[in-house]
N, C-alpha and C positions, 0 to 999 in steps of 0.2 A: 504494500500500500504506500501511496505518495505524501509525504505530510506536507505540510506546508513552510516556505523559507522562513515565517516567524518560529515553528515548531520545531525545525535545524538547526536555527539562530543558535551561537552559542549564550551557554545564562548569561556570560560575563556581560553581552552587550545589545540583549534585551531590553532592556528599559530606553537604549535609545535608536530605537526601531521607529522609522519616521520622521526623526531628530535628523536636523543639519551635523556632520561630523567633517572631520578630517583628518589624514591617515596618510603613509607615505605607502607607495610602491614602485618598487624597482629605485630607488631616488629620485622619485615624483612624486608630488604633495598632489594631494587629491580634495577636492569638495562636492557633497552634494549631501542629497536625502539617503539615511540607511532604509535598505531592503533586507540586507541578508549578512551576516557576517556568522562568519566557521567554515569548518572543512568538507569541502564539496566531493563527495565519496560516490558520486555519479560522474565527474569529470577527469578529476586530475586529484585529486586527495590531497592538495594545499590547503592553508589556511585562504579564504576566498574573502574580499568585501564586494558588495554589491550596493550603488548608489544608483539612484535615476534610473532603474534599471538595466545600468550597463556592470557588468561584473569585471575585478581587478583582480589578477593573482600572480604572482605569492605576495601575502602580504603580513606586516610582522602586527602580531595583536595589538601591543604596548605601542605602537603608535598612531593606533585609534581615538580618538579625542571628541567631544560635540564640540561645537562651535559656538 
């Protein structure tokens, strides 16, 4: 069965699901709306953010932030 990207979401960053964040990937600063953040175990088993609905990966937890 499919759950859904808040039900994936890891706990750590739950609460700011919908929340403006920002977060480095690859050494690129990122902004937008959280969708999804953890480990994508359908794609590629990185740690994943997904903003806007565009998804970034690898990317490191600790430097996920709201805005």
């Amino acid at each position: 069965m499919f759950n859904s990207l808040e039900d994936r979401t890891d706990p750590r960053f739950k609460h700011l699901l919908g929340k403006k964040v920002r977060f480095t990937c690859e050494g690129v600063s990122h902004t937008g709306t959280l969708d999804f953040a953890g480990i994508n175990d359908f794609l590629h088993h990185k740690f994943q953010v997904t903003i806007s609905r565009t998804p970034f990966w690898p990317v490191d937890p600790e430097s996920i932030e709201e805005v």
